[in-house]
RONUKOL-666513 format. One record per atom (N, C-alpha, C): residue number from 0; residue in three letters; atom name; x, z, y. Coordinates in steps of 0.1 Angstrom, whole numbers, padded with zeros to 4 digits. Each point is the difference from the previous one (the first is absolute). Example, Ala and Ser with C-alpha at 12.3 -4.5 7.8 and 13.67 -1.06 7.14 Angstrom:
{i 0	aa ALA	at N	u 0132	w 0078	v -0057}
{i 0	aa ALA	at CA	u -0009	w 0000	v 0012}
{i 0	aa ALA	at C	u 0009	w 0000	v 0012}
{i 1	aa SER	at N	u -0004	w -0007	v 0011}
{i 1	aa SER	at CA	u 0009	w 0000	v 0011}
{i 1	aa SER	at C	u -0008	w 0008	v 0011}
END
This chain:
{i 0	aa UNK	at N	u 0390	w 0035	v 0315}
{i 0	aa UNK	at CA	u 0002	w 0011	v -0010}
{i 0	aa UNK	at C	u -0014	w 0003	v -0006}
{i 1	aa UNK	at N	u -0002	w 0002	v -0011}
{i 1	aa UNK	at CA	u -0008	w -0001	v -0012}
{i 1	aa UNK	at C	u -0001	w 0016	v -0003}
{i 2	aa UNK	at N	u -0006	w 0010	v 0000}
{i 2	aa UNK	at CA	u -0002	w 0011	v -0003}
{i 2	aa UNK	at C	u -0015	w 0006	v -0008}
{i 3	aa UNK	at N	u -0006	w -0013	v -0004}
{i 3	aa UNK	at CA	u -0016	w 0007	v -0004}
{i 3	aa UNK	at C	u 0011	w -0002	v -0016}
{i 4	aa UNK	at N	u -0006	w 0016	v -0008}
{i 4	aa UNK	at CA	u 0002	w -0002	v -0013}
{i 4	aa UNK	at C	u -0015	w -0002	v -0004}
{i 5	aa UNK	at N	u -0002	w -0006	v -0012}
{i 5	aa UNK	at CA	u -0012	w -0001	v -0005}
{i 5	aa UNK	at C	u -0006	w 0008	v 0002}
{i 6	aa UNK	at N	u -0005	w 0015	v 0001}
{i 6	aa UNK	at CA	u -0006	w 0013	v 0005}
{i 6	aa UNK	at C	u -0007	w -0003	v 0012}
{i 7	aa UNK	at N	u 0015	w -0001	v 0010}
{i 7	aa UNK	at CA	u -0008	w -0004	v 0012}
{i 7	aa UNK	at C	u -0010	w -0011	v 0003}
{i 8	aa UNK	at N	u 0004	w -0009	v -0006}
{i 8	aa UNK	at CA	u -0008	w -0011	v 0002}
{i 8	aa UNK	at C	u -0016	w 0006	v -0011}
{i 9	aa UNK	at N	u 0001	w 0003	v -0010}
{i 9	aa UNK	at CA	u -0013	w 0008	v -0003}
{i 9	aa UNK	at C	u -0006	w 0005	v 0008}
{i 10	aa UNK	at N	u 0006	w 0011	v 0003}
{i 10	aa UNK	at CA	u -0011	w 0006	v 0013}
{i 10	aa UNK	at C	u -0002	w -0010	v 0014}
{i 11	aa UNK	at N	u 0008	w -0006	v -0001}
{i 11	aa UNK	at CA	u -0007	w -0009	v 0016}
{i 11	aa UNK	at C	u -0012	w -0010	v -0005}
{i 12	aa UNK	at N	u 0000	w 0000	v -0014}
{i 12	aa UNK	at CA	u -0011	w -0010	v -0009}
{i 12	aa UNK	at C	u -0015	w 0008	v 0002}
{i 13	aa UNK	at N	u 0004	w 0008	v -0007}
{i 13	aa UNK	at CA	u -0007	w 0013	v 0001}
{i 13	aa UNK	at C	u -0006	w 0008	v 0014}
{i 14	aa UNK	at N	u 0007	w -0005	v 0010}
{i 14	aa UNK	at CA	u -0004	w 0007	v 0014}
{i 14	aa UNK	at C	u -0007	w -0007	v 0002}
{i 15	aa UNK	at N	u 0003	w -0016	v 0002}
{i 15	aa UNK	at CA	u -0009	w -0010	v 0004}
{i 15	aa UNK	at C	u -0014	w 0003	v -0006}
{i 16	aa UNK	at N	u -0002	w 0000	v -0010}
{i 16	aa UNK	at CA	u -0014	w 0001	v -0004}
{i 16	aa UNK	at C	u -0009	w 0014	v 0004}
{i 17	aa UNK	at N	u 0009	w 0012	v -0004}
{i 17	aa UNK	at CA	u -0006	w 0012	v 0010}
{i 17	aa UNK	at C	u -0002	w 0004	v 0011}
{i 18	aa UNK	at N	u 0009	w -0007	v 0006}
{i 18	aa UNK	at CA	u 0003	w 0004	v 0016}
{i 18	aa UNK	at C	u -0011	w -0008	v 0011}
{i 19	aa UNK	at N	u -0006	w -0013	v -0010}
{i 19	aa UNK	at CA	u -0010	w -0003	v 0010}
{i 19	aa UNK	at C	u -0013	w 0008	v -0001}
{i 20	aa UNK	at N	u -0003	w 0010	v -0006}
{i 20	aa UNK	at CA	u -0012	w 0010	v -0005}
{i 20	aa UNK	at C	u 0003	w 0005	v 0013}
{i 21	aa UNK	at N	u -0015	w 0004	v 0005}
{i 21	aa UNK	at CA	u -0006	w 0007	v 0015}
{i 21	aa UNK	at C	u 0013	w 0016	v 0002}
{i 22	aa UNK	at N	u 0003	w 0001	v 0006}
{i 22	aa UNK	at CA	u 0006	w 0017	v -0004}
{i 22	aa UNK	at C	u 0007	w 0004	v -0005}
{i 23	aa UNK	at N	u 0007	w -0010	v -0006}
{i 23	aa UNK	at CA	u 0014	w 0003	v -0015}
{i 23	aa UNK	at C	u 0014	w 0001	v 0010}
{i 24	aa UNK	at N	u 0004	w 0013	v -0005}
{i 24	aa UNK	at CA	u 0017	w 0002	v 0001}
{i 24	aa UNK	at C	u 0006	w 0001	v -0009}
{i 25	aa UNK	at N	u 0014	w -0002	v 0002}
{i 25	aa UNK	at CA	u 0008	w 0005	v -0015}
{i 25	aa UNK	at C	u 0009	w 0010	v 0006}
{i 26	aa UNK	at N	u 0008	w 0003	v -0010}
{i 26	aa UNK	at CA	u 0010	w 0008	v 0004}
{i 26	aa UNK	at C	u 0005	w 0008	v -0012}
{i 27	aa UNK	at N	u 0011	w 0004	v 0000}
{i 27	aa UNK	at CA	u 0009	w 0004	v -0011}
{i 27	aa UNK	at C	u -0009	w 0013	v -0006}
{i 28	aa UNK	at N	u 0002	w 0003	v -0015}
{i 28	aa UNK	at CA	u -0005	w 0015	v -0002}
{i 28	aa UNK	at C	u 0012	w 0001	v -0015}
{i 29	aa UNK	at N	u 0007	w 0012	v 0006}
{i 29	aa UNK	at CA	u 0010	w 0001	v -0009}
{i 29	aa UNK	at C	u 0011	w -0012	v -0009}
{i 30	aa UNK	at N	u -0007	w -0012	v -0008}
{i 30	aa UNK	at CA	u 0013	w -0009	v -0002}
{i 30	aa UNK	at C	u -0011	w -0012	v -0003}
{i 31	aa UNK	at N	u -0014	w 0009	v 0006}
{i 31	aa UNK	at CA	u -0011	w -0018	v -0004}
{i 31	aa UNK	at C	u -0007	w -0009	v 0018}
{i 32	aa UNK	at N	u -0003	w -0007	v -0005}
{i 32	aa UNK	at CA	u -0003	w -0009	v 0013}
{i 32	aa UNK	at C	u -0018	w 0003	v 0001}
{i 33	aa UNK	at N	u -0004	w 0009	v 0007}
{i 33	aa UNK	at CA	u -0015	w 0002	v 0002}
{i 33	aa UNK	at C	u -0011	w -0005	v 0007}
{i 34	aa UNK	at N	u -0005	w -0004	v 0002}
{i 34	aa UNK	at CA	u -0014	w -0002	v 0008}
{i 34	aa UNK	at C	u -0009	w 0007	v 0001}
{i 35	aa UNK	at N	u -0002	w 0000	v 0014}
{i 35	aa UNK	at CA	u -0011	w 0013	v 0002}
{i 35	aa UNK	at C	u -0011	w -0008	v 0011}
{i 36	aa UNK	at N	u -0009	w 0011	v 0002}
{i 36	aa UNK	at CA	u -0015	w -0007	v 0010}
{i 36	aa UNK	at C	u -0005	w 0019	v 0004}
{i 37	aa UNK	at N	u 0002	w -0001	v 0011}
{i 37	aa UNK	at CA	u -0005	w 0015	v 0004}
{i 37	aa UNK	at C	u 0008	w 0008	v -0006}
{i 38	aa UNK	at N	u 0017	w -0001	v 0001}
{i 38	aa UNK	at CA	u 0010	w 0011	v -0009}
{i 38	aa UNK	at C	u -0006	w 0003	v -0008}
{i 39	aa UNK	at N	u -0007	w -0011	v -0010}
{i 39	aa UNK	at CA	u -0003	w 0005	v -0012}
{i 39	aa UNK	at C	u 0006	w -0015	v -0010}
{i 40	aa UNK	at N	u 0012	w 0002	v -0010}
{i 40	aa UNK	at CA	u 0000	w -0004	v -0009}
{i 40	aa UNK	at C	u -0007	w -0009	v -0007}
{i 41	aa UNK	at N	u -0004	w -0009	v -0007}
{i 41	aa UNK	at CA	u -0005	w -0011	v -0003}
{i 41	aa UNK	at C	u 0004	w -0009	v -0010}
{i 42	aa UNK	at N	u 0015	w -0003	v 0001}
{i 42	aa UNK	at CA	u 0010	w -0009	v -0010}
{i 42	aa UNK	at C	u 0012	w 0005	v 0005}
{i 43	aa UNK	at N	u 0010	w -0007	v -0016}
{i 43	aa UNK	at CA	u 0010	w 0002	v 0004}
{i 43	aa UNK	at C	u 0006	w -0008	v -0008}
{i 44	aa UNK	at N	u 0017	w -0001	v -0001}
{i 44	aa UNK	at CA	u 0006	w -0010	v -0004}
{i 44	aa UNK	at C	u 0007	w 0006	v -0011}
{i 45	aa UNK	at N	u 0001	w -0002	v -0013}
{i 45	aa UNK	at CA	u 0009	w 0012	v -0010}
{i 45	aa UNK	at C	u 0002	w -0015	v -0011}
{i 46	aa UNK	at N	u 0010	w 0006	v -0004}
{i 46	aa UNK	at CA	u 0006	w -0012	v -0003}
{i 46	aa UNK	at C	u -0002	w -0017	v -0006}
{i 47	aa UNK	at N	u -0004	w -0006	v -0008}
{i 47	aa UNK	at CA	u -0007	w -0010	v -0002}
{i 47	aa UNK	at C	u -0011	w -0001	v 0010}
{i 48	aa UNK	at N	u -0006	w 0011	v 0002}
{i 48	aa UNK	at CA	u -0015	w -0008	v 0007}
{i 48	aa UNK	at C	u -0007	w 0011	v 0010}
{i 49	aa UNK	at N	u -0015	w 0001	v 0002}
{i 49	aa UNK	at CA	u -0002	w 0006	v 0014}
{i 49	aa UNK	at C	u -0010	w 0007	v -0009}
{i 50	aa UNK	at N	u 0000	w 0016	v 0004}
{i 50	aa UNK	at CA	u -0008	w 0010	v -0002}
{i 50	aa UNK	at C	u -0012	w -0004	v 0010}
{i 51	aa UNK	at N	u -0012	w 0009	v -0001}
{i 51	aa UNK	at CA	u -0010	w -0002	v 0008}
{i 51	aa UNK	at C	u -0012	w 0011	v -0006}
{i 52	aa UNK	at N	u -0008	w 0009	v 0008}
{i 52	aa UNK	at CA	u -0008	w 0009	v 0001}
{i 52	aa UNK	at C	u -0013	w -0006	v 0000}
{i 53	aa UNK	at N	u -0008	w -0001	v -0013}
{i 53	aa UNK	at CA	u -0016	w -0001	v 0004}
{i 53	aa UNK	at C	u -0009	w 0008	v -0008}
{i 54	aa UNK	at N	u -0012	w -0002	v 0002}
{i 54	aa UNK	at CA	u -0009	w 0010	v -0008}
{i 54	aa UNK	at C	u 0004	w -0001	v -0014}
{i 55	aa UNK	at N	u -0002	w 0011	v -0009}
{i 55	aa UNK	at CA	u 0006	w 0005	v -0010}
{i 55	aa UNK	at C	u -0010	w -0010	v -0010}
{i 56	aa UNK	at N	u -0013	w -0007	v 0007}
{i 56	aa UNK	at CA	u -0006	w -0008	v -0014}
{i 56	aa UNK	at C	u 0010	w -0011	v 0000}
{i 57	aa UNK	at N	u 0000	w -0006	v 0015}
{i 57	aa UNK	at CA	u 0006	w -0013	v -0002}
{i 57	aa UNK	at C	u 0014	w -0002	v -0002}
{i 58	aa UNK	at N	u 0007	w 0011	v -0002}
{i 58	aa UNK	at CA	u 0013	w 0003	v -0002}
{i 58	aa UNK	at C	u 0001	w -0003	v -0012}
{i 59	aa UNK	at N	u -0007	w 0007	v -0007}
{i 59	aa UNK	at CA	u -0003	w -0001	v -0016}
{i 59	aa UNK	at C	u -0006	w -0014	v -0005}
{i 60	aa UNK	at N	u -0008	w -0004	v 0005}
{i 60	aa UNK	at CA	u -0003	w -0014	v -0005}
{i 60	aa UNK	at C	u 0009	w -0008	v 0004}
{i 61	aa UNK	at N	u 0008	w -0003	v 0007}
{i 61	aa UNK	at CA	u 0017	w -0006	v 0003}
{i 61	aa UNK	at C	u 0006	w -0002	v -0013}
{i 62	aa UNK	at N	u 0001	w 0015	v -0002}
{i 62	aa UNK	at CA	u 0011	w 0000	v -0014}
{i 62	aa UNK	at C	u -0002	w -0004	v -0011}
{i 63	aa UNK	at N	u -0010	w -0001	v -0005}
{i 63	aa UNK	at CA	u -0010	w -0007	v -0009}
{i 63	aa UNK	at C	u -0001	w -0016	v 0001}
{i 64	aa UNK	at N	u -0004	w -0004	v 0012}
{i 64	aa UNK	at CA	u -0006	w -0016	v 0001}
{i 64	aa UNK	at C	u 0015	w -0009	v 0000}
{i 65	aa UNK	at N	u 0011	w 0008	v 0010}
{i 65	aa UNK	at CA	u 0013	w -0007	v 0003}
{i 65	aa UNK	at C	u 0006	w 0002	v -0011}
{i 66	aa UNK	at N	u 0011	w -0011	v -0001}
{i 66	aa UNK	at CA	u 0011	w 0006	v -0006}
{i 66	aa UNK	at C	u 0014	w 0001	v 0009}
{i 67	aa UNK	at N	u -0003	w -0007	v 0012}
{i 67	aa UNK	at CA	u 0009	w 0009	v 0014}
{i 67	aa UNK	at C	u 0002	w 0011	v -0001}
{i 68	aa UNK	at N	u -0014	w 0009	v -0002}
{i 68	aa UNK	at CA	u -0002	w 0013	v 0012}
{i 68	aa UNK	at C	u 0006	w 0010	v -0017}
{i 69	aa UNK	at N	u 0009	w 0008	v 0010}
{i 69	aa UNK	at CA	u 0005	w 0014	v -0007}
{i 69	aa UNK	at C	u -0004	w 0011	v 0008}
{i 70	aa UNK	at N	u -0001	w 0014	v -0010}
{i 70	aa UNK	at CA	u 0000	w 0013	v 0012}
{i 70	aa UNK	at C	u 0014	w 0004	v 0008}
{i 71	aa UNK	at N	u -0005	w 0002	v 0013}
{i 71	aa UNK	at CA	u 0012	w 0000	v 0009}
{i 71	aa UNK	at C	u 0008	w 0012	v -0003}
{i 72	aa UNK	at N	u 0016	w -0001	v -0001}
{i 72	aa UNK	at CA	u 0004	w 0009	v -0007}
{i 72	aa UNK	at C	u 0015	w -0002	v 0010}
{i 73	aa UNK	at N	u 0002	w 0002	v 0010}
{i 73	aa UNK	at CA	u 0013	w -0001	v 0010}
{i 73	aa UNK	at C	u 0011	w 0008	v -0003}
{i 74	aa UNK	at N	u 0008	w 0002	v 0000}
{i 74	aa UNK	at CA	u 0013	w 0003	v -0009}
{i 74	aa UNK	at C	u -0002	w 0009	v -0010}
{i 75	aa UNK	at N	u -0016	w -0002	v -0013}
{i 75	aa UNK	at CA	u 0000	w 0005	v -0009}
{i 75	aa UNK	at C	u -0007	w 0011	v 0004}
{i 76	aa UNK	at N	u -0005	w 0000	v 0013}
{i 76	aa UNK	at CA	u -0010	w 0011	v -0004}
{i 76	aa UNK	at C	u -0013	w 0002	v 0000}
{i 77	aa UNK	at N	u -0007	w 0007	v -0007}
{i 77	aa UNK	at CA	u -0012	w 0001	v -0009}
{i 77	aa UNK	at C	u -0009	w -0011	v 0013}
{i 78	aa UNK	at N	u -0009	w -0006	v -0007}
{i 78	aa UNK	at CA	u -0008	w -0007	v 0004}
{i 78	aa UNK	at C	u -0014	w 0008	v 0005}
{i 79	aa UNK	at N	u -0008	w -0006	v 0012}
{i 79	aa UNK	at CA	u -0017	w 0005	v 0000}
{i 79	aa UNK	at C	u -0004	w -0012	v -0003}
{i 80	aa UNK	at N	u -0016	w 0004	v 0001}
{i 80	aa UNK	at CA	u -0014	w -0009	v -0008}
{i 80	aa UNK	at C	u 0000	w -0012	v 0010}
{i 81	aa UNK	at N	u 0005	w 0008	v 0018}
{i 81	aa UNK	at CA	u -0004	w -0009	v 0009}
{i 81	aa UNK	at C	u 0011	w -0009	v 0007}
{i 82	aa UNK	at N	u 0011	w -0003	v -0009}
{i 82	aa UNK	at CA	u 0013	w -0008	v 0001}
{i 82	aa UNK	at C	u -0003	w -0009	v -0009}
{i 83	aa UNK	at N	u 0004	w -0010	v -0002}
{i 83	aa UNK	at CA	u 0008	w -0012	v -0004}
{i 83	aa UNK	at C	u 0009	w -0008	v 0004}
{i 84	aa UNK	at N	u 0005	w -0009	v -0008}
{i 84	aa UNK	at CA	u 0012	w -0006	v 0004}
{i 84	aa UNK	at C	u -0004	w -0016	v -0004}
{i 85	aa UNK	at N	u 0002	w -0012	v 0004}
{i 85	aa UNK	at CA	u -0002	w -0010	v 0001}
{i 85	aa UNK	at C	u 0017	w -0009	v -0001}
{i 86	aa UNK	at N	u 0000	w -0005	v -0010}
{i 86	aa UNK	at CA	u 0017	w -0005	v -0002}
{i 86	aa UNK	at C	u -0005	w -0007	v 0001}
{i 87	aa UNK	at N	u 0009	w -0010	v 0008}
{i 87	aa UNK	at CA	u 0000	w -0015	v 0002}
{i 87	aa UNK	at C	u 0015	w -0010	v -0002}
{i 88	aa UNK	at N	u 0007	w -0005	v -0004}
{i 88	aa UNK	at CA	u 0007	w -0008	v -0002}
{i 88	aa UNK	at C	u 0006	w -0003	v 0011}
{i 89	aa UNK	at N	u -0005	w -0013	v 0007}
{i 89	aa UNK	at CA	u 0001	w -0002	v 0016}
{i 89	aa UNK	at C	u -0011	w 0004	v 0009}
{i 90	aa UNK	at N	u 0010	w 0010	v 0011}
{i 90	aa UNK	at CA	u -0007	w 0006	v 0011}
{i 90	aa UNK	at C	u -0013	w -0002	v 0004}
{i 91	aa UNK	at N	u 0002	w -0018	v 0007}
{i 91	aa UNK	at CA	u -0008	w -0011	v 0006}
{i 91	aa UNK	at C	u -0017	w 0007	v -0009}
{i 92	aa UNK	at N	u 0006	w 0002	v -0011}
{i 92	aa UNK	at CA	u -0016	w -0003	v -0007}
{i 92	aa UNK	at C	u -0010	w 0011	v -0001}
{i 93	aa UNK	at N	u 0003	w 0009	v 0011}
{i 93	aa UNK	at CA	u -0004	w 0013	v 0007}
{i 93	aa UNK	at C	u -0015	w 0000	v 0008}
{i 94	aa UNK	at N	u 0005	w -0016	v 0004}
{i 94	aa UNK	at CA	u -0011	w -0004	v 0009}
{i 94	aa UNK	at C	u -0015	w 0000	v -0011}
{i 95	aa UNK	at N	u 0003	w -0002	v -0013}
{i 95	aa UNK	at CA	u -0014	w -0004	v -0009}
{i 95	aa UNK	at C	u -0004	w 0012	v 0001}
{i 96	aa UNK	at N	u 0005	w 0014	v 0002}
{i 96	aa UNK	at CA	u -0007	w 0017	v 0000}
{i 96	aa UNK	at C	u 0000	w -0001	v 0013}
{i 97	aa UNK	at N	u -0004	w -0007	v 0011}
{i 97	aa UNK	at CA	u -0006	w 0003	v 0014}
{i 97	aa UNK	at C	u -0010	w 0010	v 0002}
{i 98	aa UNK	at N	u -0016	w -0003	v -0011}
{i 98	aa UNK	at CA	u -0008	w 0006	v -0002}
{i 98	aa UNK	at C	u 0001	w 0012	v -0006}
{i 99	aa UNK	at N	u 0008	w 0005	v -0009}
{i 99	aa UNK	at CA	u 0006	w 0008	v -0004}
{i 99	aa UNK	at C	u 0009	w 0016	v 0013}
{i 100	aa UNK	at N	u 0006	w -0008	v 0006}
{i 100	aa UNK	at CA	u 0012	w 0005	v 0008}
{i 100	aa UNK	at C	u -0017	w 0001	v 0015}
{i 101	aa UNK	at N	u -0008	w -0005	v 0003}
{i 101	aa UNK	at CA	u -0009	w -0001	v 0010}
{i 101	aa UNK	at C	u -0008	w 0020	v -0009}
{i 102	aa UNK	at N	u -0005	w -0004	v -0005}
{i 102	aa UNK	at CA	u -0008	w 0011	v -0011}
{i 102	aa UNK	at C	u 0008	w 0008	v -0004}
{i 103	aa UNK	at N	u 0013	w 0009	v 0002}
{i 103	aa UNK	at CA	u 0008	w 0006	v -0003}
{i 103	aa UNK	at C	u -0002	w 0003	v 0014}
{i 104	aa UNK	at N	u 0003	w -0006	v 0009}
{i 104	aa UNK	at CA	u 0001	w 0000	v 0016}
{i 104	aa UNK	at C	u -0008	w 0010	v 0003}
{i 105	aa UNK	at N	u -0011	w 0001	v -0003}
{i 105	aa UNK	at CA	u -0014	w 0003	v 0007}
{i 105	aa UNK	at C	u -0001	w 0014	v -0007}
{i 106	aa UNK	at N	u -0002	w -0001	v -0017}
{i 106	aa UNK	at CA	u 0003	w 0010	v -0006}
{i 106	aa UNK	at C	u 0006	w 0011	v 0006}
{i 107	aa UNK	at N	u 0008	w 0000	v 0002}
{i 107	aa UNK	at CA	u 0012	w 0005	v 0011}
{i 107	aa UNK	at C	u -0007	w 0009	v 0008}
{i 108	aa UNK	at N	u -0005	w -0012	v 0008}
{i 108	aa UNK	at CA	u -0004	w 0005	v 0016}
{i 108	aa UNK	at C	u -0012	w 0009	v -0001}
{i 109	aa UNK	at N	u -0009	w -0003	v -0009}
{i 109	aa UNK	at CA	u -0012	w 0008	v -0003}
{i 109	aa UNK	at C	u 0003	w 0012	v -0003}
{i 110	aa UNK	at N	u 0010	w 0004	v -0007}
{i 110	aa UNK	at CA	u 0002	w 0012	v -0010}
{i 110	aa UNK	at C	u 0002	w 0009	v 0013}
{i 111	aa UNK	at N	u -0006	w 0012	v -0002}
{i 111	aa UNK	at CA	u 0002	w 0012	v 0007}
{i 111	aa UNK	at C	u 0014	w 0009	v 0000}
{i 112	aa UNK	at N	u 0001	w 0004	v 0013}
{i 112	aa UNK	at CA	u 0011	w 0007	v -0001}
{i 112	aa UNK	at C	u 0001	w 0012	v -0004}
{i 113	aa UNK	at N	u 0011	w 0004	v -0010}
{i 113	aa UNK	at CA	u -0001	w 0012	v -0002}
{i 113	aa UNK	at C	u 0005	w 0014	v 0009}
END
């Protein structure tokens, strides 16, 4: 019996490549698939492609240099400076933002708690 719809099988493409990051969990947040490092959020999965949190320069030079990277905007709502979104066609090709998804990672972990 055959049960992965394409979704699923995204996110198991998608886990593979996050899930081997030091400290990464996932887990549901309302209807998106999230990644976190120290219950703190990091990426997530929204529809075509994967959101992801880094410093607000290099956020911004993303959007500019890619023509992947969009501002992260999950069911439409307003976007920040320190989100983007990264579409990718096939999953698999998740692995080329390693560096990316590593430096989002840390980002993360650095940021102070409020």
């Amino acid at each position: 019996m055959n049960s992965d719809s394409p979704g699923s099988s995204r996110k198991a493409q998608i886990d593979a490549v996050l899930l081997q990051l030091p400290g990464v969990s996932t887990k549901k947040i309302n209807s998106l698939d999230a990644y976190f490092v120290n219950d703190r959020m990091f990426a997530c999965i929204s529809g075509r492609g994967v959101g992801l949190r880094l410093p607000v320069a290099t956020a911004t030079e993303l959007q500019f240099s890619r023509d992947n990277v969009v501002p992260f905007q999950p069911g439409g709502m307003a976007s920040t400076r320190e989100w983007i979104q990264i579409d990718r066609a096939e999953a698999a090709e998740y692995e080329k933002d390693l560096p990316l998804f590593q430096a989002s990672l840390e980002f993360v972990k650095a940021a102070r708690t409020r």
